[in-house]
C-alpha positions in Angstrom: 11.3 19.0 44.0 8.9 17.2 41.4 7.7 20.8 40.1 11.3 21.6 39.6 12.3 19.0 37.9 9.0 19.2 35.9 10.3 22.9 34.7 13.9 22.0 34.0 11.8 18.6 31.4 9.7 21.5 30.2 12.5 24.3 29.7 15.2 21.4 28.1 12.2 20.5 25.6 12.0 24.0 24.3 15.6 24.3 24.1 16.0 21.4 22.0 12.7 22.7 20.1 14.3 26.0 19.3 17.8 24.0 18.4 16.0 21.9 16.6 14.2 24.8 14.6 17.1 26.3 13.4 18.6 23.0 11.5 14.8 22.9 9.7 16.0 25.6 7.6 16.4 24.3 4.3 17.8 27.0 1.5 15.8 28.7 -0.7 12.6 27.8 1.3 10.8 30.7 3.5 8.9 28.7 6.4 5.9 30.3 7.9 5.7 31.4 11.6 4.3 28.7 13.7 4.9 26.4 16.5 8.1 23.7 16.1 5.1 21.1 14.9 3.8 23.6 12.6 7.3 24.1 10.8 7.5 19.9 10.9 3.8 19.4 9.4 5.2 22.4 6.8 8.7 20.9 5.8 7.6 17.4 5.7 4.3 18.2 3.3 6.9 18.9 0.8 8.1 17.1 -1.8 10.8 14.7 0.1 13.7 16.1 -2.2 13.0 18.9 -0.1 12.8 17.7 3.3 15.8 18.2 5.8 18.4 16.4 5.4 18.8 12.4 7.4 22.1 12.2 9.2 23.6 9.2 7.6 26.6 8.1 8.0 29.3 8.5 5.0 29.4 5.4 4.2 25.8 4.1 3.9 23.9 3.6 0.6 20.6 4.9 1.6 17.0 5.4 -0.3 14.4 8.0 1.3 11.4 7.0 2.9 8.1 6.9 1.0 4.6 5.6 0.5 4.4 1.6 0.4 4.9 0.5 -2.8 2.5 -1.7 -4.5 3.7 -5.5 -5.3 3.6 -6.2 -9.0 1.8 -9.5 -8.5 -2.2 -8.6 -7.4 -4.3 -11.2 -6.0 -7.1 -9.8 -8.5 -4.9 -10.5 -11.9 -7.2 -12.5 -14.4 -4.0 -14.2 -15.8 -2.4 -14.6 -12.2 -6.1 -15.4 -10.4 -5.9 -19.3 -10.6 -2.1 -19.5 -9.6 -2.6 -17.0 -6.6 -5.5 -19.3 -5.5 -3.8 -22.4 -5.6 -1.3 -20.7 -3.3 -3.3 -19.2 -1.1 -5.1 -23.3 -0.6 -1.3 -24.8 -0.2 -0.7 -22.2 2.0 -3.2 -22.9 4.7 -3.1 -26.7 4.0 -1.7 -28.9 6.8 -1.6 -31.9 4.4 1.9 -30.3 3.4 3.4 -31.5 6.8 4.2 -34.4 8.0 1.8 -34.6 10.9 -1.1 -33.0 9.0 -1.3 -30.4 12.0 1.1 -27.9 10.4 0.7 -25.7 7.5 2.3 -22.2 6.7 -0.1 -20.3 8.5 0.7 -22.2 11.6 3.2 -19.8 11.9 2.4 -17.0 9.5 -1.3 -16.1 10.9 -3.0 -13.1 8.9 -4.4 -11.9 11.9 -1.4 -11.3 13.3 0.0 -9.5 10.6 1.7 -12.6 9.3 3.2 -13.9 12.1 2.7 -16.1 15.0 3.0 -13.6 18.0 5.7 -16.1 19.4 8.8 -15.3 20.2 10.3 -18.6 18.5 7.7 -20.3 16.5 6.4 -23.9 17.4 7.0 -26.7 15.0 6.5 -30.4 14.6 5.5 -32.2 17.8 5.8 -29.0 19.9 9.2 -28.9 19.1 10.4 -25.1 19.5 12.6 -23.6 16.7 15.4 -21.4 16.9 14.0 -18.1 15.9 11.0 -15.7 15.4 8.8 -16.3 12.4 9.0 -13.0 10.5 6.4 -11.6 8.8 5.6 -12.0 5.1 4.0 -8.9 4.4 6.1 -7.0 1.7 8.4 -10.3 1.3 8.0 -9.8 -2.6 10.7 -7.0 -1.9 13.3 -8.7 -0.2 16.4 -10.1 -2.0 17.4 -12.8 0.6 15.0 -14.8 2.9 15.3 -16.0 6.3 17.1 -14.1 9.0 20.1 -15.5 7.8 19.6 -14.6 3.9 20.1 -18.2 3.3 17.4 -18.3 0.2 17.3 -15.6 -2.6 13.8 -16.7 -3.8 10.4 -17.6 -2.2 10.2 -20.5 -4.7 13.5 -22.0 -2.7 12.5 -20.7 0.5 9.4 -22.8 0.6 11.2 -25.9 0.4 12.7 -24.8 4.0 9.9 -25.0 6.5 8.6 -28.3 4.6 11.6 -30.3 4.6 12.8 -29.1 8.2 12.7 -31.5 10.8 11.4 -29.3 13.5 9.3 -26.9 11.6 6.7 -29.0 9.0 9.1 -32.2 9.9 8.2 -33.4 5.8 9.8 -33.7 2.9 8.7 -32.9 -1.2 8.7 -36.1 -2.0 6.1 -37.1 0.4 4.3 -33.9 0.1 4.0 -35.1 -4.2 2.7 -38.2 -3.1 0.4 -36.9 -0.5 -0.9 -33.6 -3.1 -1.2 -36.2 -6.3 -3.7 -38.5 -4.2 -6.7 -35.9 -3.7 -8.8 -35.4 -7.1 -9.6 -31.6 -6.2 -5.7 -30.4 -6.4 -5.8 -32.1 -10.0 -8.1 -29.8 -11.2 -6.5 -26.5 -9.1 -3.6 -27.1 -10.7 -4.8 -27.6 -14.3 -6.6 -24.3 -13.8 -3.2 -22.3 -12.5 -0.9 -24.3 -15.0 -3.1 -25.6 -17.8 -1.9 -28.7 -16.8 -2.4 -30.6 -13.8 1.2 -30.9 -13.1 2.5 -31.3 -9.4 5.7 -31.2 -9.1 8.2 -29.3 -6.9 8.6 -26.5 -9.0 4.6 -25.9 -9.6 3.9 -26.1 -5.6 6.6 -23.8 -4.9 5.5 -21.4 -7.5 2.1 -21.2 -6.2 3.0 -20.8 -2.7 5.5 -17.6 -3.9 3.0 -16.4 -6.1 0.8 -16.1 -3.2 2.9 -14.4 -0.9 4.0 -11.8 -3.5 0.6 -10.5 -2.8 0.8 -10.0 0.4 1.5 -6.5 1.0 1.0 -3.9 3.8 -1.9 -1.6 3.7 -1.7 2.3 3.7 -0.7 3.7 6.5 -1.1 7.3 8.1 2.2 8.3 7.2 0.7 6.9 3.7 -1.8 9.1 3.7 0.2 12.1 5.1 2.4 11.5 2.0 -0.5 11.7 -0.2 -1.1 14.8 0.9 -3.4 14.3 3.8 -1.9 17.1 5.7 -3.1 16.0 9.2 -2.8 12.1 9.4 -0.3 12.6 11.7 -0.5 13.5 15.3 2.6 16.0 16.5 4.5 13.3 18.3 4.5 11.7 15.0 5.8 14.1 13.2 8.2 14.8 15.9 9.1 11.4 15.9 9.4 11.1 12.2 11.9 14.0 12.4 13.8 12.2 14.6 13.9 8.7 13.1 15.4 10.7 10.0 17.8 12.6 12.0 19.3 12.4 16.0 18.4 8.5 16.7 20.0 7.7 13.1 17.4 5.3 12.4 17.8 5.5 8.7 21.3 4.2 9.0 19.4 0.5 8.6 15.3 1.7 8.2 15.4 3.4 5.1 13.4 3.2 1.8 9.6 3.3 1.4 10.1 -0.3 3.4 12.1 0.7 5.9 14.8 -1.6 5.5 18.1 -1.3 3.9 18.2 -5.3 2.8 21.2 -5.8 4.5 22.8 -7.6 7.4 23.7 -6.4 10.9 25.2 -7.0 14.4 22.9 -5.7 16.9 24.7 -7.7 19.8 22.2 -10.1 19.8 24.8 -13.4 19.4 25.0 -14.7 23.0 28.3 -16.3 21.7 29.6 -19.3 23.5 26.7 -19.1 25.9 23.4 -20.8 25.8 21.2 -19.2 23.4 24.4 -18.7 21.1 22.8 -17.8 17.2 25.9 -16.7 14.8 23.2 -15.4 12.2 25.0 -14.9 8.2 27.9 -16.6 9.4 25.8 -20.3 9.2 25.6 -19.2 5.6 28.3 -17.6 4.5 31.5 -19.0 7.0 32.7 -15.7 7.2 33.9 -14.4 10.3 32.4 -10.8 9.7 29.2 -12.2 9.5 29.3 -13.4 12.7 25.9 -12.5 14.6 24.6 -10.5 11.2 21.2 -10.7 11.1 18.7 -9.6 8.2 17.4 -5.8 8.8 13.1 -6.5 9.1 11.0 -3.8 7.3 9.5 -1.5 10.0 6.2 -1.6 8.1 3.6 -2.7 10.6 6.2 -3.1 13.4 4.0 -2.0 16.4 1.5 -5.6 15.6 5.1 -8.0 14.5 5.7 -8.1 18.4 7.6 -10.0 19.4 10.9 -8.0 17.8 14.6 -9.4 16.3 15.3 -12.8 15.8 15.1 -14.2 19.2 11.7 -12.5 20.2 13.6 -11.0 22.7 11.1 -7.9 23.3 7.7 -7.7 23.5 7.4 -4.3 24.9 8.2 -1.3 22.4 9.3 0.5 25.3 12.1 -1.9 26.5 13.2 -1.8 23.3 13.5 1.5 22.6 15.5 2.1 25.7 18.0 -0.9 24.5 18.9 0.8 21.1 19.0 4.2 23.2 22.1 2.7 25.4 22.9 1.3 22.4 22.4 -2.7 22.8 24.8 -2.9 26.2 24.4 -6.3 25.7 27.3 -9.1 26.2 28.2 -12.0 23.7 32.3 -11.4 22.8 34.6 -14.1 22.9 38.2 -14.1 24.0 40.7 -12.1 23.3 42.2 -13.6 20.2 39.5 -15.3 19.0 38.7 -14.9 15.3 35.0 -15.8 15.5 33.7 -13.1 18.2 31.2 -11.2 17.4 31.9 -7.4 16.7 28.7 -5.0 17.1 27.9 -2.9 13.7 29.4 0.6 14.5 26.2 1.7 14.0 24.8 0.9 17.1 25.5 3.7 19.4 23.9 5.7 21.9 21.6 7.9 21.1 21.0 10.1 24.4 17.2 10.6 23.7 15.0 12.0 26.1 12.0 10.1 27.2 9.6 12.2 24.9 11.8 12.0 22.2 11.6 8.0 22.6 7.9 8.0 23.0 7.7 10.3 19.9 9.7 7.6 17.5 7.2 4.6 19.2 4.6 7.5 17.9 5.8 7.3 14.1 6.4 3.4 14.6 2.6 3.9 14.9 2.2 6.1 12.2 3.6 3.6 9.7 2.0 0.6 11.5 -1.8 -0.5 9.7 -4.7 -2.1 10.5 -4.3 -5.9 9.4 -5.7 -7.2 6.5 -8.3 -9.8 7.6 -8.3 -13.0 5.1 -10.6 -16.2 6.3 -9.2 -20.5 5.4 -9.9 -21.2 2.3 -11.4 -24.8 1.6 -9.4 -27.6 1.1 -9.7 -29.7 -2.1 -10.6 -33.4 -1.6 
């Protein structure tokens, strides 16, 4: 029985291969004779105006994938250097909390690719917060901040953690007070401002400043852009294929980030039950932003575990299999009830076959790079 099954796997995946084959035929382009992968590794080495074309749906704004694009503030810019510095310092400093235990890297930990590895993040006294610290690589890119979009600049965004009861449990105020008193931040901040201002606005713009540079480093599907023609295994390609194509991923994951900047049910709301999280709506009181939630970048998504706002999965394979039955997950209210949550029709089945799955978790490698190790700086006194 198990070697008949094993066939019928085997004789569906060359099915699906040959199927597959005759959809790679874009016009005007003469592919050479080769194995399925071959024809992938041939199609995909081309420019990507050429590639095959994504299924999207009709209605979706989309941008192609690409090579990671470069953040216009470098951490090596001579008019820049001082400024970048000074964020990098507040950034590790716990002096910016209340209990002098907490700094931004508490929950945003380099080695960990800028998170925490939590599935909620721990805050003041222990205290755990409602959501999953996100990374901060590429957060130069994004237009609204926090799962919920609530800030539209890292200079506001900083003033979140700092002033939030159960995160950094501080406020600016104290934080000026606390910043003016050491003799080493004077000078830091005369060399980033040419003045030794500290204020608000010159913390916060250090602190952004520094996080601009943080960016993801190239990946293998970087390099296979650049022209590095076998950077990617065959179940990469494969699954790069398929991200672009059957399992829609592109729907939400597009660009050379990944992510369409935009908000989405998943049918991850738990309304009315305990772990209930409306998402947008907490921003923007509308009811079709019940349970929306920002789309993450899929840069470096195989070391960001644990995934979506709740930290719900820690195993890429569990997860996988969710979006294949397409999040049967429950969390509607009552009939009749204008806040209930409605899934984004764009969470569907998929009907993916194992190897299909594991060749998707196989590009999610691809576009996943080694972490950029960055040691404490010293603190001024």
């Amino acid at each position: 029985m198990r070697k008949l099954i094993a066939i019928a796997a085997i004789s569906f995946f060359v099915v699906a291969c040959s199927v597959s084959m005759s959809r790679l035929q874009p016009k005007g382009i003469n592919i050479p004779a080769g194995t399925y992968e071959d024809t992938l590794r041939f199609l995909y080495s081309l420019p990507s105006d050429q590639w095959p074309a994504p299924f999207i749906d009709s209605t979706i704004a989309w941008k192609e994938l690409g090579i990671i694009p470069e953040s216009p503030l470098k951490p090596y810019m001579d008019s820049l250097k001082h400024l970048i510095q000074l964020g990098k310092i507040l950034f590790f400093d716990r002096r910016l909390s209340g209990s002098n235990q907490i700094s931004c890297a508490s929950c945003h930990i380099p080695d960990l690719s800028w998170t925490d590895g939590r599935s909620k993040s721990l805050g003041h006294d222990h205290q755990m917060n409602k959501r999953n610290s996100p990374t901060l690589l590429n957060v130069w890119y994004y237009k609204q901040l926090f799962w919920d979009g609530r800030s539209r600049s890292l200079e506001d965004q900083a003033f979140g953690p700092i002033n939030s009861e159960t995160e950094m449990h501080s406020d600016m105020a104290e934080v000026m007070m606390k910043l003016r008193r050491i003799p080493g931040y004077k000078l830091l901040f005369d060399s980033a401002y040419g003045r030794p201002e500290i204020s608000p606005e010159t913390v916060t713009g250090a602190l952004a400043a520094f996080q601009r540079t943080l960016v993801s480093r190239k990946s293998d599907f970087d390099d296979f852009l650049s022209g590095e023609k076998n950077a990617m295994s065959d179940a990469a390609l494969r699954g790069l294929h398929l991200f672009r194509t059957k399992a829609g991923c592109m729907n939400c994951h597009n660009g050379p980030l990944f992510t369409d900047n935009d908000f989405h049910n998943i049918g991850l709301t738990y309304y009315q039950q305990e772990h209930e999280d409306l998402g947008r709506y907490a921003v923007t009181h509308r009811a079709e932003d019940v349970g929306r939630f920002k789309t993450p970048s899929l840069r470096d998504v195989i070391r960001t575990r644990p995934w979506m706002h709740n930290g719900l999965f820690d195993n890429i394979n569990e997860l996988m299999n969710m979006y294949n039955a397409g999040m049967p997950l429950p969390g509607s209210g009552a009939v009749g009830d204008t806040l209930s949550p409605k899934k984004d029709r764009l969470i569907r089945r998929l009907g993916l076959a194992k190897q299909e799955r594991d060749d998707i978790i196989a590009f999610l490698n691809a576009i996943t790079a080694e972490p950029l190790r960055m040691r404490m700086p010293e603190m001024p006194e």
